[in-house]
Each structure stands twice: as C-alpha cells, then as structure tokens.
C-alpha positions as CSV (number, residue, x, y, z in Angstrom):
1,X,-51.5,53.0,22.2
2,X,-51.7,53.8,18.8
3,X,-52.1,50.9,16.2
4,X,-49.2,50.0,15.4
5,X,-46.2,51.7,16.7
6,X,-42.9,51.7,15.2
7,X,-39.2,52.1,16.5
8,X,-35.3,52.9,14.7
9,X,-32.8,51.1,16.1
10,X,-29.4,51.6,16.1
11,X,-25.9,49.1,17.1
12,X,-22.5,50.2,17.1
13,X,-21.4,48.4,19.7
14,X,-18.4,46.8,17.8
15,X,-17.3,46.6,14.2
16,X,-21.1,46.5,12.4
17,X,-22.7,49.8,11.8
18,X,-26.4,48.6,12.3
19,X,-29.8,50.2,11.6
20,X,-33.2,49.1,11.6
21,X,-36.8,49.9,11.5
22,X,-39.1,47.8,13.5
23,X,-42.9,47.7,13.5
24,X,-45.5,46.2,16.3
25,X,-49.0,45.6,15.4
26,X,-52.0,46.3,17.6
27,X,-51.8,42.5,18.8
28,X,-48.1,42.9,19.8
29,X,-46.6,41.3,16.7
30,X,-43.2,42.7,15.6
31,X,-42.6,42.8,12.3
32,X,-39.4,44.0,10.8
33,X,-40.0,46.6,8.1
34,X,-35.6,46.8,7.1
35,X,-32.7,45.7,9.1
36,X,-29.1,47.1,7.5
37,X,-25.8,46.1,8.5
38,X,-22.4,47.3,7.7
39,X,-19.6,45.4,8.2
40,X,-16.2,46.1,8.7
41,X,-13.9,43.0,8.1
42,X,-12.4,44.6,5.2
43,X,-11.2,47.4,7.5
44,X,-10.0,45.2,10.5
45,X,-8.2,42.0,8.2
46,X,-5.0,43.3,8.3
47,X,-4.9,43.8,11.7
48,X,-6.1,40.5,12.9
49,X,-8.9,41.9,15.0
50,X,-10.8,45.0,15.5
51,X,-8.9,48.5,16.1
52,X,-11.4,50.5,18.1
53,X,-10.5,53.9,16.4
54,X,-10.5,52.5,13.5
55,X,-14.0,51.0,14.2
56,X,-15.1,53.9,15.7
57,X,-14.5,56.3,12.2
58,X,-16.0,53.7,10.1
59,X,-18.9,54.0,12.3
60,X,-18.9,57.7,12.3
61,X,-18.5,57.7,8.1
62,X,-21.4,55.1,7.5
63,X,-24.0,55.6,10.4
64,X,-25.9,58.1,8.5
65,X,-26.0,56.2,5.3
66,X,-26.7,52.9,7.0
67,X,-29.9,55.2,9.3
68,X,-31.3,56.4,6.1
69,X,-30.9,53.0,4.1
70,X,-33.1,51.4,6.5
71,X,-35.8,54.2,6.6
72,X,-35.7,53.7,3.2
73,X,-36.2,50.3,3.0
74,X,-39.0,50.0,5.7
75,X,-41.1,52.2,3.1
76,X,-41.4,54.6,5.9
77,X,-40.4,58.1,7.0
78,X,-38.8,59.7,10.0
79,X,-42.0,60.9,11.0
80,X,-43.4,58.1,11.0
81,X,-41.0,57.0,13.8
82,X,-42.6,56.9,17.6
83,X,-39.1,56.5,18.8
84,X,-35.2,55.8,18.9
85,X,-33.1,53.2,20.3
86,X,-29.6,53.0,20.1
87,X,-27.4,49.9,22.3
88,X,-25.8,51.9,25.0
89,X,-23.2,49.0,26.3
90,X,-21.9,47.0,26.7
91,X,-19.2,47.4,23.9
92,X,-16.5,49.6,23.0
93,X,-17.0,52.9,24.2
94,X,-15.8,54.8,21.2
95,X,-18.1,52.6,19.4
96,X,-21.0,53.0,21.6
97,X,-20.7,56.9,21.3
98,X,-21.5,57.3,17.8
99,X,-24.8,55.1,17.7
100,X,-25.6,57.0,21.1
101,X,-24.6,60.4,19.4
102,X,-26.7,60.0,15.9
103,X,-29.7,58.1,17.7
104,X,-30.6,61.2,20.4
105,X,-30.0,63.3,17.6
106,X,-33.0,62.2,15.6
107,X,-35.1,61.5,19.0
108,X,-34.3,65.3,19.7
109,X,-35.3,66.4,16.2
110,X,-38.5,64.7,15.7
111,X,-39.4,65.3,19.4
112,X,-39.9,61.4,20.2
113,X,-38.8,59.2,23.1
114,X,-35.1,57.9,23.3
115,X,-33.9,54.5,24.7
116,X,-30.4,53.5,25.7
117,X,-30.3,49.6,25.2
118,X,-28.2,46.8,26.5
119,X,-26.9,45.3,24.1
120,X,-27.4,42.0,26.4
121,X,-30.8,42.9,26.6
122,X,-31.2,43.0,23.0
123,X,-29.6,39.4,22.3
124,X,-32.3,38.0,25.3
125,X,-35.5,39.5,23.4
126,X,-34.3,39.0,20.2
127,X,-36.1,35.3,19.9
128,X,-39.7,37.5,20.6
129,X,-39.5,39.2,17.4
130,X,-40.5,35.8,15.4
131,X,-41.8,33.4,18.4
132,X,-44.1,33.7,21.2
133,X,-42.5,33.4,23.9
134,X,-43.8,33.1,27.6
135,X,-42.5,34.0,31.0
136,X,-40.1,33.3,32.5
137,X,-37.4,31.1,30.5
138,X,-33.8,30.2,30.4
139,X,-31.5,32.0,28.5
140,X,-27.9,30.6,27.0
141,X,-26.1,34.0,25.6
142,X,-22.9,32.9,23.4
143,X,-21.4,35.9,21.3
144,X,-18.2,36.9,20.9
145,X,-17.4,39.1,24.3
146,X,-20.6,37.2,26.5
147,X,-21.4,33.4,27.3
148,X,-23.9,33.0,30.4
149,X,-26.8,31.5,31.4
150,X,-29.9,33.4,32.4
151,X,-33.5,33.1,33.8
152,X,-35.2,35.5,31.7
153,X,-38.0,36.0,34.6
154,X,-39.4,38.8,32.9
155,X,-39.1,42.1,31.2
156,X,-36.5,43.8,32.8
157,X,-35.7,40.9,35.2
158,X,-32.6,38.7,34.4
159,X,-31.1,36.3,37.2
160,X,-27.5,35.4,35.6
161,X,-26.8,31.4,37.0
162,X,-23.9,31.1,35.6
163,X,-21.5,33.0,33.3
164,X,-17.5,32.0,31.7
165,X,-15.0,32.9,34.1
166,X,-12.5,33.7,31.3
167,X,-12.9,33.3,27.5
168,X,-16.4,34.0,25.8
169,X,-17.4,31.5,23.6
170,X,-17.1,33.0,20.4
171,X,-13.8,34.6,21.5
172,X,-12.8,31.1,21.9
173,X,-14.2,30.1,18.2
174,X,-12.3,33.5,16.8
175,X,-9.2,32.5,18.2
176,X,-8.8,29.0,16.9
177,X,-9.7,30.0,13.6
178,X,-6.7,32.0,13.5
179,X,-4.6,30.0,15.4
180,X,-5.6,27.6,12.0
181,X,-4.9,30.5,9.3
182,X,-7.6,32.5,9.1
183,X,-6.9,36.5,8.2
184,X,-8.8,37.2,10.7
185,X,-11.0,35.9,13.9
186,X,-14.2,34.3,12.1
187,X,-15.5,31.2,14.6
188,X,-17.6,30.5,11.2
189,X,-14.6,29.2,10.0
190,X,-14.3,26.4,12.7
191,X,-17.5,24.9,11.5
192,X,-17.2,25.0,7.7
193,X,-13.4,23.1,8.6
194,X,-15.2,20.9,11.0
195,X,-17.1,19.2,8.0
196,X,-14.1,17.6,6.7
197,X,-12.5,16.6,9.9
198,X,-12.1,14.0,12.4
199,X,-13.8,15.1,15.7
200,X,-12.0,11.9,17.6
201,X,-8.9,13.0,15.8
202,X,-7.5,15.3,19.0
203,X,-8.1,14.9,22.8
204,X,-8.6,18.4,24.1
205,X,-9.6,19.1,28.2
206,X,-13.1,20.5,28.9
207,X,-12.2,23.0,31.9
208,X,-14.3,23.1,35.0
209,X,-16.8,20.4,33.2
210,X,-18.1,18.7,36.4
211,X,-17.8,21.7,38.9
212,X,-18.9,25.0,39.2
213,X,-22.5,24.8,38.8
214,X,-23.1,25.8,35.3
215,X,-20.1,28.2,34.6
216,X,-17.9,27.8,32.2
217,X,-13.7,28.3,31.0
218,X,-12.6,28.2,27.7
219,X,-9.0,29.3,28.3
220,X,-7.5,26.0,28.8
221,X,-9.4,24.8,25.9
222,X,-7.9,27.4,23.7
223,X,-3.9,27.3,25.4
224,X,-4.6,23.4,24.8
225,X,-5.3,24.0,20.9
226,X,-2.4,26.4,20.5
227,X,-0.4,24.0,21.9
228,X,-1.1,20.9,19.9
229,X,-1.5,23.1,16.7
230,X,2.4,22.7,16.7
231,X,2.3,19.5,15.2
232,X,-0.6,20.3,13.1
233,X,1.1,19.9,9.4
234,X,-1.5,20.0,6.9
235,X,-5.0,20.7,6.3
236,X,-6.0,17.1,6.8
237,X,-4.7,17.6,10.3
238,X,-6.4,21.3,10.6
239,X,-9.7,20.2,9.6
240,X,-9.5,17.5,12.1
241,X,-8.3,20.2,14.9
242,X,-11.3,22.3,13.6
243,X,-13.6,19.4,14.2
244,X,-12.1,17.8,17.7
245,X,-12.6,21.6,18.8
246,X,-16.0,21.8,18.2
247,X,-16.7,18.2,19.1
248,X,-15.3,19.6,22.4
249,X,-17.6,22.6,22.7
250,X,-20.7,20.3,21.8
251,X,-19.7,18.2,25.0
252,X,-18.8,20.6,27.3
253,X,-22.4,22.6,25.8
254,X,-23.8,19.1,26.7
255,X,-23.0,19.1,30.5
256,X,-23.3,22.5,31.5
257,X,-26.8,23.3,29.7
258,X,-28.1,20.4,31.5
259,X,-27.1,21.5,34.4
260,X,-28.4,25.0,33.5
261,X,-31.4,23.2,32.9
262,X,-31.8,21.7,36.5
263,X,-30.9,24.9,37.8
264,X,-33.8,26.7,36.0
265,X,-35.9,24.3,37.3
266,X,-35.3,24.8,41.0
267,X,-36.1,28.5,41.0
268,X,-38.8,27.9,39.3
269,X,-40.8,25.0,40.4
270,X,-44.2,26.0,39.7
271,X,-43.1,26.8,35.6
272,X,-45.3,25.0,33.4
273,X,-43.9,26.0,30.2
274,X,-40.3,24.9,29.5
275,X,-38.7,27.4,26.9
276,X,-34.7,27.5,26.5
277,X,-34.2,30.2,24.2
278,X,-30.1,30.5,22.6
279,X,-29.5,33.9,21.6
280,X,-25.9,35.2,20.5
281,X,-24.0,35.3,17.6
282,X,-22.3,31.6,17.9
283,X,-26.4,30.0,18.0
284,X,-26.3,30.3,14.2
285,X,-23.6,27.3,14.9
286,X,-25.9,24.4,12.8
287,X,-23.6,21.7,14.6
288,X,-24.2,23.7,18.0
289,X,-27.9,24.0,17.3
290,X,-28.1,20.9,16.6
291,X,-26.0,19.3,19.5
292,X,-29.0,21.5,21.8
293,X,-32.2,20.7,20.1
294,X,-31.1,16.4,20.9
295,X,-30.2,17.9,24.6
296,X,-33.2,20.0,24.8
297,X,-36.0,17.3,23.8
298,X,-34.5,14.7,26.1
299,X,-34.6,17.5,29.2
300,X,-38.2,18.6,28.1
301,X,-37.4,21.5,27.0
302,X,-38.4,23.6,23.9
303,X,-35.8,25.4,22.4
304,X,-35.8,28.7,20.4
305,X,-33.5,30.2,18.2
306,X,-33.8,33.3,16.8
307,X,-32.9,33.1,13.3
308,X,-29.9,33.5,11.9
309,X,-29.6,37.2,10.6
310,X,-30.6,37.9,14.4
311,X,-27.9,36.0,16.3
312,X,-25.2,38.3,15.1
313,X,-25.0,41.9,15.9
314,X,-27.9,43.9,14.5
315,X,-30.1,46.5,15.3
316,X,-33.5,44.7,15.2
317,X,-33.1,43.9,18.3
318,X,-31.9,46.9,19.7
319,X,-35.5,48.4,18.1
320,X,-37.5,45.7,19.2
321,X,-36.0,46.3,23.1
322,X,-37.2,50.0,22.7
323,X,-40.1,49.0,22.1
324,X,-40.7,47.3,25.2
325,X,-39.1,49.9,27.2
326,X,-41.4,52.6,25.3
327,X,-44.6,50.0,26.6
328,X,-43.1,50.0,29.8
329,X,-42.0,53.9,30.5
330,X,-43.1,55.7,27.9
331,X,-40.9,59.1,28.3
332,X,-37.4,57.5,27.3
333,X,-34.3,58.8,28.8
334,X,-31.9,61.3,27.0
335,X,-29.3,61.2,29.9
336,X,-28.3,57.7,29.7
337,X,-24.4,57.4,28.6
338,X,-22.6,55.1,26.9
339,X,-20.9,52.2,29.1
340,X,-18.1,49.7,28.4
341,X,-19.9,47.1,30.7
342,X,-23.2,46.8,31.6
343,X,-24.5,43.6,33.3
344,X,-27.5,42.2,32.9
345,X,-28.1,41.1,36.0
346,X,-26.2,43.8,38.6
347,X,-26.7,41.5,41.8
348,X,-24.6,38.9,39.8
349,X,-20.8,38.4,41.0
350,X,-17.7,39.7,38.9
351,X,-16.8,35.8,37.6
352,X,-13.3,36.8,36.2
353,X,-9.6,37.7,37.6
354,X,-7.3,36.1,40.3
355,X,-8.5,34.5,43.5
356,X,-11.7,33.4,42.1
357,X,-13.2,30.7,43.9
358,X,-15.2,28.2,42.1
C-alpha cells in the first residue's frame, strides 16, 4: 500500500450536501484534509420538515460545488484521489441517487475504485477517525431516522441487540421542538430550552423502560408531550417541558444502556477492553453526553464520542468507511444501487409495525 492513501467522500442521504477528503497515513492514522457541508434548513423551514424533491434538487444544484470545495480545501487534486465513496442508504432514495450518480462519475473518470457506503456504517466508524479504537465494542447509534444498540465485532460485523420499535431518537427530539414553536424540527433546540427549565417540572412515561431487553419506544413519550403541551402557557412552562423531556431521555438512556452494557458483556466474555462508543447526530447532546460518561465509569466502561462536527451527517465518514473497504477489497464495486433501507445487521428482526411482540 502506498504511503498514505487518500479517499472523497460523498453524503446525500438527507438534506446536507456533504463532501470530504480524507487521508490515512502509513501507520493507519486518518487525518481529515477538508470536510464541507451544505445545509438545507433554509429550503425545508417553511415546510416544517424535509421535502425530498426539494432535497433532492438542492443536492443536484450544490454537489459539484460542495465536491470541488473540499478538493480544494484538502490542498489536493483529483488525481491525487485513490478512490470514491459515496453513502449508498439508508436515506432517501432521491437523495441517495445524486451522491451515488456524481461519486461513480469521478471513480469512472479517474479510473479508481468506487464504494457504496452505509450510511450506518459510517456513523459506527466514525469515532476511529480521531481514537484508537479496539475490537470488538458496543455501539449506541441515536440520529434522526436510527437509535440501536450494536456489538461492533469487527469490520464488517455488526450484531444489532437492540433497536426502537417506533420513533428514533432524534425524530423524537425534532418533534418536541416543534411541538414547542420551533420553524422547524431542530432536537438542538430541546437542549438549549432545557437550560432554563425545570426537569421535575412534568411527569412524562418512559415506554417499555423495564422490558424488552434493551429496545426502546419513544412514541408514547412524544403523544404524552403533545398532550400535556396543551396547558403549556408560556415560555416558563416550555422551557420546563423542554427540560422534563430531556430529563426523561437521560433516564430512560440510563436504564437501557446499562442493560446494553450487560448484554455486551455476555457475548463477549473473554473482552478485555471495554469501549462504548456513541455515534449519531443526537451524541453531540452535552446533557446526553454527560448523563453516559457518569453511566459509563460506574459500568467500567470507556466511552468515546466522536466529536461534534462528526455526529451529524457528513461525509468524513463516509471517506473514512471507503477506506476500510478499499483495505479490505480493493476493486470497489460500480454496481451497487442506492437503497431506502439498509440494515446493518441483516440477521436482525424488523422491530417495527403491528403484532410485534416484545
């Protein structure tokens, strides 16, 4: 392998238009050279939420201004690059497309190897840009469309232990904030409320809290909110709503992590390192971080976070997975297609929809 070997990456899975050039050294350090990122709030705020066609041709208008931005910045050319990566799914297909489109474009062009990533995948190998991280380890994903638990076993092997079975958790954060006037679903909202607020103030259910292993609902957390939010008058009384909601999350986060925890533990018995690594765009929540660094040293475990430009969508990541597919098989694949869902861990049970048994 040459001496240092550097990757583009490219997201679209949603509503950021995401490029980024990412180098490894010859001693397997990643270092990351630019990492651009569009966003499209502006386009979305009057909506309340993101229009995939909409999405989709802001995508289309910025992706080759956001790919060259990022060459630009890394100080490097295309040829330079030794290969593409571009998420493939999960996300919104008319989304996905146009990362997919522009990425095996350039891989065709400058005749290099080209990656289709999980997204997923990208979130759970994100914390290895900045920290060494050993095999296996436990994984909490919270973002806006995924909350599980994972044993990160190795490259390539995820074992999903436990999953929502309704609402993800930063879905859940997105819609309380507008339930609590925000122009549009920000869970980043919640926390900056929370700071003025009462966290006793409101008595919300934690769904599922002592059952079910390690899974999770947010549902009846949310209906619950929406509920009491009718007698909520002022801001005094939101920021206290913001607050108890969160409080809530840091308990139910409590239970069920510990539980994860033991789980973990069981399948691998013979682990001698204890990493718990949260990934996902809700770990750059400083109360939620907190709330699992006290849980964490009082389980034995040491908890990573990767920082906070890296928890959100980006396409760091996304590089940083193609490069450990490129180490892994080097030829690339220029047939993969673009797909709305794509679990991590196929063997793992479809968790959502009537008759579910818990």
């Amino acid at each position: 392998m040459k001496k240092n070997l550097i990757f583009l990456g490219i997201e679209t899975s949603c509503d950021e238009t995401a490029a980024s050039v990412v180098m490894q050294d010859s001693k397997g350090k990643a270092k990351i050279l630019s990492n651009v990122v569009s966003s499209q709030i502006k386009i979305h705020k009057k909506f309340g939420g993101v229009v995939p066609d909409l999405a989709s041709k802001a995508h289309a208008d910025k992706i080759d201004i956001i790919i060259k931005q990022a060459i630009y910045k890394s100080k490097k050319s295309f040829k330079d690059i030794d290969g593409v990566a571009a998420t493939a799914g999960p996300g919104l297909l008319v989304c996905l497309m146009v990362g997919m489109t522009a990425g095996k474009t350039i891989a065709r062009f400058l005749d290099k190897p080209f990656f289709g990533i999980n997204h997923l995948e990208g979130h759970a190998l994100s914390a290895g840009i900045t920290n060494d991280i050993s095999y296996p380890y436990l994984l909490l994903l919270i973002s806006g469309g995924h909350t599980q638990f994972l044993s990160v076993n190795k490259f390539g092997n995820y074992e999903r232990i436990g999953t929502t079975i309704d609402d993800a958790l930063g879905e859940a954060f997105d819609k309380v904030a507008k339930m609590l006037g925000a122009n549009i679903p920000n869970g980043k909202i919640i926390e900056k409320m929370s700071l003025k607020g009462n966290p006793k103030k409101y008595l919300l259910p934690k769904p599922i809290l002592h059952k079910s292993g390690c899974n999770l609902s947010f549902a009846g957390l949310k209906t619950a909110v929406m509920l009491q939010i009718k007698n909520v008058k002022n801001n005094k009384c939101k920021y206290d709503m913001a607050a108890s909601f969160q409080e809530t999350i840091n308990e139910i986060l409590r239970i069920k992590c510990s539980k994860a925890m033991d789980m973990f533990l069981d399948l691998q018995p013979k682990l001698k390192n204890k990493n718990f690594v949260v990934a996902g765009g809700v770990a750059s929540n400083k109360s939620i971080r907190n709330n699992l660094i006290k849980l964490s040293r009082s389980k034995g475990f040491a908890i990573i976070f990767p920082p906070s430009k890296l928890c959100t969508d980006n396409a760091a990541m996304i590089a940083w997975a193609g490069i450990k597919h490129y180490q892994k098989k080097s030829k690339g694949n220029f047939n993969v297609e673009s797909s709305a869902r794509w679990p991590l861990d196929p063997k793992a049970p479809f968790m959502k929809g009537p008759g579910l048994k818990l």
